[in-house]
C-alpha positions in Angstrom: 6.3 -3.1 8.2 2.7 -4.9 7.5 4.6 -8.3 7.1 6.7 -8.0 10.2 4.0 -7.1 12.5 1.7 -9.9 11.1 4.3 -12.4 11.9 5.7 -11.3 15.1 2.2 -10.0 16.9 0.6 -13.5 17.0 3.8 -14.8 18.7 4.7 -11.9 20.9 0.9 -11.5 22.3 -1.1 -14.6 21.3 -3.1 -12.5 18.9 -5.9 -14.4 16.9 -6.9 -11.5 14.9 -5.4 -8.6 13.6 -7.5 -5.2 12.6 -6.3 -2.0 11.0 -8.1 1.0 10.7 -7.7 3.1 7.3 -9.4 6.4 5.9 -12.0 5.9 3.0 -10.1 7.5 0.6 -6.6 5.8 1.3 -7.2 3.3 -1.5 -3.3 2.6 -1.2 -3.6 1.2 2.5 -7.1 -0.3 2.0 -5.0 -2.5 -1.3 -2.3 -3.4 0.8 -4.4 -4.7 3.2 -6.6 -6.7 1.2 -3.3 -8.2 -1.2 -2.1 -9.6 2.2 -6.1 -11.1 3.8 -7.3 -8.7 5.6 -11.4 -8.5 5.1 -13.3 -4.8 5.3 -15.5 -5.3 8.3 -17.3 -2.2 8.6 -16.7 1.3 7.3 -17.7 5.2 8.1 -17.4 8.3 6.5 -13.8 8.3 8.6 -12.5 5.3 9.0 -13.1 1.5 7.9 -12.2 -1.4 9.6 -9.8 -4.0 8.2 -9.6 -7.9 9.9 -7.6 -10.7 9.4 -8.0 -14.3 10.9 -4.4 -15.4 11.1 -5.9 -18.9 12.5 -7.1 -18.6 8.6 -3.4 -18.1 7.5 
């Protein structure tokens, strides 16, 4: 689902950046971001905040 929406946002709505938000302790989510670019950007005791360039990509 990750792979189809990183190559079908930037087309559909001109999208230079994508961002995903995922709990601390979701270390599955927080991998599967990072194995595919995306860069922790900031972080709280809830949520931290995943970004990828796709000009980058």
């Amino acid at each position: 689902m990750l792979n189809r929406a990183m190559a079908m946002v930037p087309g559909l709505f001109g999208a230079t950046t994508l961002s995903a938000g995922v709990a601390p302790g979701n270390t599955v989510s927080a991998t599967l971001l990072a194995n595919r670019g995306f860069v922790l950007k900031d972080g709280t005791d809830e949520l931290n905040q995943y970004l990828l360039d796709l000009r980058s990509q």
